[in-house]
N, C-alpha and C positions, 0 to 999 in steps of 0.2 A: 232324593238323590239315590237312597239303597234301591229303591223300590227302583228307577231306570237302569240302574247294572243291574238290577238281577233278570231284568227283561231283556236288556241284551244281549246278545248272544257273546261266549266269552271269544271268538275270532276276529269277532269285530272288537271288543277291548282292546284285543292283541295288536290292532292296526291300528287303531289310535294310540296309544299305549306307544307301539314303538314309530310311529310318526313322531310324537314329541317328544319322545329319547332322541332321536334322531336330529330332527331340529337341533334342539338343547345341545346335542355334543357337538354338533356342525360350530357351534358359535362358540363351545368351552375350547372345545380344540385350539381355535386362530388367539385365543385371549391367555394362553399358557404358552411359555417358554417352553422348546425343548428340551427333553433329558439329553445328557451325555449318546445313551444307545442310540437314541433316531438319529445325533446330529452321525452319527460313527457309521451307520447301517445306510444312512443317504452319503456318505463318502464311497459308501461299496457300492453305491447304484450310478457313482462317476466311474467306475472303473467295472463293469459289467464282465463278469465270468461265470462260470459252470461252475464256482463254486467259492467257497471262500476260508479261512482260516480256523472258524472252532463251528461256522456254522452252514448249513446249506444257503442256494443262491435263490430261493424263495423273495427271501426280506428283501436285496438289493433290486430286484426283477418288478416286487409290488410299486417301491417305491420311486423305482426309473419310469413305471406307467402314471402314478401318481404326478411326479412332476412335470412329465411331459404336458398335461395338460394344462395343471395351475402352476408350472412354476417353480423356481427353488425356493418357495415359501414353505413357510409351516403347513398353511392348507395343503399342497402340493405334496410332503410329505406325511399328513395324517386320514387324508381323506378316504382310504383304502380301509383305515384303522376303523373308521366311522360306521361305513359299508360293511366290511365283517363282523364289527359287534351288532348290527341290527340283524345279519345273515346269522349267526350266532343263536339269536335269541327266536330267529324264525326257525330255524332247525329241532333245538330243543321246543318248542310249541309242537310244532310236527311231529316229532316222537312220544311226546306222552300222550299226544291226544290220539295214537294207533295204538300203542299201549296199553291206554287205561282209557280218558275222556275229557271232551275241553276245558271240565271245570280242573281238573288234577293241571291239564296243559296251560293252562290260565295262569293260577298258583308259579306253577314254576319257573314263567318267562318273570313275573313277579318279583318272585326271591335273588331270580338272576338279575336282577336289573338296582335290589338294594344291597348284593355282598359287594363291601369296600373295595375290594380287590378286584373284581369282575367291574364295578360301576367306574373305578377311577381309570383303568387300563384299559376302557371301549374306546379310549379317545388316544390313546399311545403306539405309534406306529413299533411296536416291537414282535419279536418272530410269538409270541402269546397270540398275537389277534389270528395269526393263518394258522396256527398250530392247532387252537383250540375251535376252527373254525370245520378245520379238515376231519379234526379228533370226532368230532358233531356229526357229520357228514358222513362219515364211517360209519357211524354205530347206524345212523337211520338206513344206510343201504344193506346193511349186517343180519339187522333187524328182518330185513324187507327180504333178505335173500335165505333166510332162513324158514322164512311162512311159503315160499315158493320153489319150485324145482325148473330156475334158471340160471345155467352155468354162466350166463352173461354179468349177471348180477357180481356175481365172484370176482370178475375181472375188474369191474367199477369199482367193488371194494378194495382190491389191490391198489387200482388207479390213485383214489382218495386218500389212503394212508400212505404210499407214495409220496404223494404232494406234501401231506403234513409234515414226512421224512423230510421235503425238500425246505422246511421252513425251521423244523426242531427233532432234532434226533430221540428226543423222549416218542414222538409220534412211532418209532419204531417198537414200541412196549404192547403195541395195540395189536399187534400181529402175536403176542404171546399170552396178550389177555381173551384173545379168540381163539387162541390151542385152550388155553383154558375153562373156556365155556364149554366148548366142544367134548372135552374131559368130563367134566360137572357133570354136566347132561348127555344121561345116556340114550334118547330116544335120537343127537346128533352125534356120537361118538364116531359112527361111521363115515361119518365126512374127513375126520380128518386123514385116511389114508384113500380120499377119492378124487377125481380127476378135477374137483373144482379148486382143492387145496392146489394143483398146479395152477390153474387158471388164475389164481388169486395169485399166487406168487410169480406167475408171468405179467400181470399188472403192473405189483410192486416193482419189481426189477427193470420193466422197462423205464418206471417212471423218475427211480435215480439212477440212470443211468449219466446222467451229467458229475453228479458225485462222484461215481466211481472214476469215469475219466477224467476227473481234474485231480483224485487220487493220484494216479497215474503217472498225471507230468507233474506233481509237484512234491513228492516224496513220500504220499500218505502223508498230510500236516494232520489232518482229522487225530490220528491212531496219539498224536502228540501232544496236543489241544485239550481230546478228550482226557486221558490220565493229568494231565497240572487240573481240571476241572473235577474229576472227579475226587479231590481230595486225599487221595492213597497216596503217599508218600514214597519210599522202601517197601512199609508193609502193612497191611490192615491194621487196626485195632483199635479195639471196644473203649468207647467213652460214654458211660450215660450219659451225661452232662450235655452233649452235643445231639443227643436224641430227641432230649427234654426243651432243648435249645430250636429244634427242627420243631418240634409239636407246640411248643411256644407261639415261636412264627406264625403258624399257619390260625389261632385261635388269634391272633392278632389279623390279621389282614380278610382272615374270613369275617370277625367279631362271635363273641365267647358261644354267643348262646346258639348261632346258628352254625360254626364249627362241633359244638358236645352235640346239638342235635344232629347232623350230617353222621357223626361217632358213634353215637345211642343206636340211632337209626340203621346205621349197617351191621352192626353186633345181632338187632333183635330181628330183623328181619333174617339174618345169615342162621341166627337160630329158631327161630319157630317157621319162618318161610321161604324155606331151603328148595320145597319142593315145588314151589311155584314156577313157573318156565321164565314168568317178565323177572322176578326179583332176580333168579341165577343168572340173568341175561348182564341186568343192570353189574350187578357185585362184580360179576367178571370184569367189567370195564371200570370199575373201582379198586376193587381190592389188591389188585398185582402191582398197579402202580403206587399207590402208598406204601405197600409193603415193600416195594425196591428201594424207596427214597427214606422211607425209614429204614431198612438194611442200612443203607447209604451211610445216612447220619449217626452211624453206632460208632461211626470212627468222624466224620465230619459234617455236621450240618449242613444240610443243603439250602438253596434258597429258600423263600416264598412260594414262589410262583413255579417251581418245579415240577409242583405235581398237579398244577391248575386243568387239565385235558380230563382229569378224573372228577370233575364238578358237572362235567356233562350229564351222568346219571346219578350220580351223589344229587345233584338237587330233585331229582326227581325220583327217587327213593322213599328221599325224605321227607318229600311234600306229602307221595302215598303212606307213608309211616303215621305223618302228624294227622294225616286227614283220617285217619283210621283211629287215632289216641281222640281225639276232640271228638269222635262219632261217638265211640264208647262210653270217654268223661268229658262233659261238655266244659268243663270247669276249666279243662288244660288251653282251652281256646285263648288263656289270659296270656299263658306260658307263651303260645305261639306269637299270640298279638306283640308281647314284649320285646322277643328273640327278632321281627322284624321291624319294630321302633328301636331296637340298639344298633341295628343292624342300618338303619333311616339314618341316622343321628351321624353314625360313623363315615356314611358316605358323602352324607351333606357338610359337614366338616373336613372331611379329607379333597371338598369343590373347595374351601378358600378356611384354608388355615390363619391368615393374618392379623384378624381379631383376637385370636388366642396369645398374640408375641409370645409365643413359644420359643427358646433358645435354640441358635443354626441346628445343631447338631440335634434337636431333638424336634424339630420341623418337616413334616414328611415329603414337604413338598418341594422341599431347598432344594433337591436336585434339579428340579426346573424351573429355578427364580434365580434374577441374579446374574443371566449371560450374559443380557444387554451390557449392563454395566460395565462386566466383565470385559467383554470386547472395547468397550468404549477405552478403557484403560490399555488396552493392549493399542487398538488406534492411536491415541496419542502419542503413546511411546515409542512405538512406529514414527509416526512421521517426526516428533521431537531428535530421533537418534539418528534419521534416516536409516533404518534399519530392512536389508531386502530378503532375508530370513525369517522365518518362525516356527522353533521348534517347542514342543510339547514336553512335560514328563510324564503326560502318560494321554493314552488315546483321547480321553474327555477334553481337555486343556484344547489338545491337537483340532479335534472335529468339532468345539463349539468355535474354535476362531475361523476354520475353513468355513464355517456358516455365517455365523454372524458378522462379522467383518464386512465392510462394504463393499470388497470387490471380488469377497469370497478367495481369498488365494490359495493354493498349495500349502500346506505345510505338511511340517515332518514330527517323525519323532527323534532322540537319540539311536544312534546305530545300535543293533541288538541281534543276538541271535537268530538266526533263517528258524521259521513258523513260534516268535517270541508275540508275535503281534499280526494282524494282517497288514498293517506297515511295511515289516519288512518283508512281504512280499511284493512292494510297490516300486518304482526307482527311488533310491535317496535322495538325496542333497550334493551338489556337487562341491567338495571343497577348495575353494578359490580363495586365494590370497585378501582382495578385496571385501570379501564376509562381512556383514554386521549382521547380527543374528540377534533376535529376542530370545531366552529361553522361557518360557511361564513354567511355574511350579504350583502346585498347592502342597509341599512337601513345608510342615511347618518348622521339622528339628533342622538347627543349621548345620549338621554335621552330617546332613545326608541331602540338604536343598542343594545343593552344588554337587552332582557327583564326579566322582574322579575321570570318566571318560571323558566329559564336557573340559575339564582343568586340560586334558593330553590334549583334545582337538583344538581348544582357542585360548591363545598365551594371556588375554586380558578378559577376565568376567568379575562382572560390575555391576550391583542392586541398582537399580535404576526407580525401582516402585513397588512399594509393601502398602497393598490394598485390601482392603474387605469388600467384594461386592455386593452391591445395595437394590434392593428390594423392594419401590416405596418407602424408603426413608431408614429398611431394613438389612442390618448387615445379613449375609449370607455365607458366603464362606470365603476364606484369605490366601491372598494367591501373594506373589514374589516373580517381577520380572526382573531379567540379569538380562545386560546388553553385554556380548559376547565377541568380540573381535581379536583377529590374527595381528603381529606387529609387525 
C-alpha cells in the first residue's frame, strides 16, 4: 500500500482524496440538521437584496442558487457549502505546489481536510465557506500577479477580494495584508504607489458596489451592526483574560498540537526566514489578521472562526516548517504523525458526538440536533391553540420554525429597534384583534422569558409547553411556548 502512494503521483492523490471528501460530505450534509445561521441566511435568500444587515449579500445570493435547484431542503441549502470546501482544498493544492511542490501541496490539502474546524464547516452553508474560498483565490492570483508584469491580473485580484468582501467583511483585511507584503519586500515596494494599485482597487470597488448602495437607502445599518459586533462598548479596554480566552478557542477547534505547530511555525520561520520571498509572501496573509483579532480580543474575545481566511497559508507554512524539522530530525516525524492523529480523532468525533452523551450544553453539536423535534412541538401547539402567529425571541427560534415547519410560514420576531436584527428590516406582523400568536423562547430565567414588550402588546400570555428537544432519545436544549392573545 506505501509502496502505490508513493508511485503515485501526489495530484492524482489529490483527486481521489477530494472525490471522497466530497462524496462523504454530500451524504453528511442531508443527515445533519441545520444550525440556527443557515436556517437564518436561507430566510435572507427569501428576501433577496444588495445587501443585508451585519453581512454582505454573497451568503443569501449562494443560497437562492442553491435552492433553486434542489429545493428548500437541506441539500438545496448546503450544497454550495460542499462545492467550496472541495474548491477550497483545490486552491490551496494549487498554491503550494507553485510555491514549493506536490509533495509539500499533497501534505497540505491533508492537514486541511483533518483540522476540526475546516473538516466539520466543509459541509455548513455559512459566509466561512465563500469567505475562505475567495480569501484562497486571492492569494493564488496575488501570488501569480507578482511573478508577472500584467496589470490585468491586479484587477482579478481586486475582483476576488471583492467577492469575499461580498460574503465577509474580514475579506477586507486582505487588501492590507497585501500593502503589507508589498512593505516587507523591498524588491515590490514600488508597486504600491503604481498604476496596478489603482487597478486593483478599481476591482475591488466595483465589486461591492452593491454594499455600498444598500448602504445608501438604508442608513448605513453595516457602520451599526459592526460596532454591537465588534465588542467596544463606550471605550476600549484591556482584558487579558479575553485574550487568553480568544487563544483558547482557536487551540480548541484547530486541536492543541496542530494550533502550537501553525504558532511555532510562524515565530521561526518569521525569524530565521524572513528573507525568503515565499515565506514573507505567506506571513503577510497570516500575521495581520491574527494580529487584528487578537488586538480585538484584548478588550473582547472574538469567535473561533474569525480569523479562519488566515489558514490558507498558515497550513502551508507549516507543512514547509515540519517538512524541514523531520528532514533534519527524523525522530520529530512522531511529533508530526501525532499533532495529525489528535487532529483525526477530533474531527471524527466532532462527525457524531452521540456515543459520548455528553451533556446539552457541552455537545458541540446541539446546535444542529434537535429542530425536528423542536418544530414538532411548536406544530402541535399550533394546531392544538389554533394559533395564526409565530413569533421568535431571537432569530434561531424565528428561522428554524420558518424551515422546518411544514408549510414553512413567515414568522416574526418581537418588534425592536431599526437595524436591531435583519427582522426589523422586513414588514412585521400586523396587529389585529383577532391574534393568537405562539411566542417560543429558550430564555430559561422566568423573569425575563416573558418580556415586558410581549405583556403591553397581548393582554393574555399563557405557558402552553415547557420542552426539552430530543435528539435520538437525547435532550437538547429547552424551549417555552406562551400562547399569546388580545381580549
Amino acid at each position: 500500500m506505501l509502496s502505490f502512494l508513493r508511485q503515485t503521483s501526489p495530484a492524482r492523490l489529490v483527486i481521489f482524496l477530494l472525490f471522497a471528501l466530497t462524496c462523504y460530505r454530500f451524504w453528511f450534509a442531508t443527515h445533519l440538521e441545520l444550525v440556527p445561521d443557515e436556517a437564518y441566511y436561507w430566510l435572507w435568500s427569501k428576501h433577496l437584496a444588495a445587501s443585508y444587515r451585519d453581512k454582505g449579500p454573497a451568503i443569501a445570493w449562494t443560497i437562492a442558487a442553491g435552492t433553486k435547484i434542489f429545493g428548500d431542503t437541506v441539500l438545496g441549502i448546503r450544497f454550495f457549502a460542499v462545492i467550496l470546501s472541495t474548491g477550497i482544498s483545490a486552491l490551496l493544492f494549487l498554491l503550494a505546489r507553485r510555491m514549493y511542490d506536490d509533495r509539500v501541496a499533497l501534505w497540505c490539502v491533508v492537514l486541511a481536510s483533518v483540522i476540526p474546524m475546516m473538516a466539520v464547516g466543509s459541509i455548513l452553508m455559512t459566509i466561512d465557506s465563500l469567505s475562505v474560498f475567495f480569501w484562497a483565490l486571492a492569494v493564488l492570483i496575488f501570488w501569480r500577479a507578482i511573478q508577472r508584469d500584467k496589470t490585468s491580473d491586479w484587477f482579478w485580484l481586486g475582483l476576488a477580494i471583492g467577492a469575499g468582501f461580498l460574503a465577509k467583511f474580514t475579506n477586507g483585511v486582505q487588501l492590507g495584508c497585501i500593502g503589507f507584503f508589498l512593505l516587507w519586500s523591498k524588491e515590490h515596494r514600488r508597486l504600491l504607489f503604481s498604476r496596478k494599485m489603482l487597478v486593483l482597487g478599481a476591482g475591488f470597488g466595483l465589486c461591492i458596489l452593491p454594499i455600498l448602495w444598500w448602504n445608501m437607502q438604508n442608513g448605513w445599518v453595516h457602520a451599526i451592526a459592526l460596532h454591537s459586533r465588534s465588542g467596544v462598548k463606550s471605550s476600549f479596554q484591556i482584558h487579558p483574560v479575553q485574550l487568553l480566552k480568544f487563544i483558547g478557542g482557536q487551540f480548541g477547534v484547530m486541536s492543541p498540537l496542530i494550533m502550537a505547530g501553525i504558532f511555532v511555525a510562524s515565530i521561526a520561520l518569521l525569524w530565521k526566514q524572513h528573507k525568503d520571498l515565499r515565506v514573507r509572501f505567506l506571513l503577510s496573509q497570516f500575521l495581520p489578521v491574527y494580529g487584528l483579532f487578537m488586538f480585538f480580543s484584548l478588550n473582547s474575545a472574538g469567535k473561533e472562526n474569525w480569523a479562519v481566511p488566515a489558514l490558507v497559508t498558515g497550513i502551508i507554512f507549516t507543512v514547509v516548517c515540519w517538512r524541514e524539522i523531520v528532514a533534519r530530525h527524523p525522530a520529530w516525524r512522531w511529533g508530526v504523525g501525532a499533532a495529525f492523529a489528535i487532529a483525526l480523532l477530533m474531527t471524527m468525533v466532532m462527525h457524531d458526538t452521540e456515543y459520548l452523551n455528553l451533556p446539552p450544553g457541552k455537545d458541540p453539536l446541539r446546535r444542529a440536533q434537535g429542530w425536528k423535534d423542536f418544530a414538532a412541538h411548536v406544530q402541535t401547539a399550533r394546531e392544538k391553540h389554533d394559533a395564526n402567529l409565530l413569533i421568535g425571541d431571537h432569530y434561531s427560534q424565528a428561522s428554524m420554525m420558518a424551515f422546518y415547519l411544514p408549510d414553512q410560514p413567515t414568522t416574526y420576531l418581537l418588534p425592536a429597534p431599526y437595524g436591531a436584527s435583519q427582522f426589523t428590516l422586513w414588514p412585521g406582523y400586523n396587529k389585529q384583534p383577532d391574534t393568537r400568536a405562539l411566542y417560543v423562547t429558550g430564555q430559561t430565567n422566568p423573569a425575563k422569558a416573558v418580556p415586558q414588550a410581549l405583556r403591553d402588546e397581548f393582554s393574555n400570555v399563557e405557558l402552553v409547553d415547557d420542552f426539552w428537544s430530543q435528539h435520538h432519545g437525547r435532550p437538547m436544549t429547552h424551549f417555552y411556548i406562551y400562547l399569546c392573545t388580545r381580549s
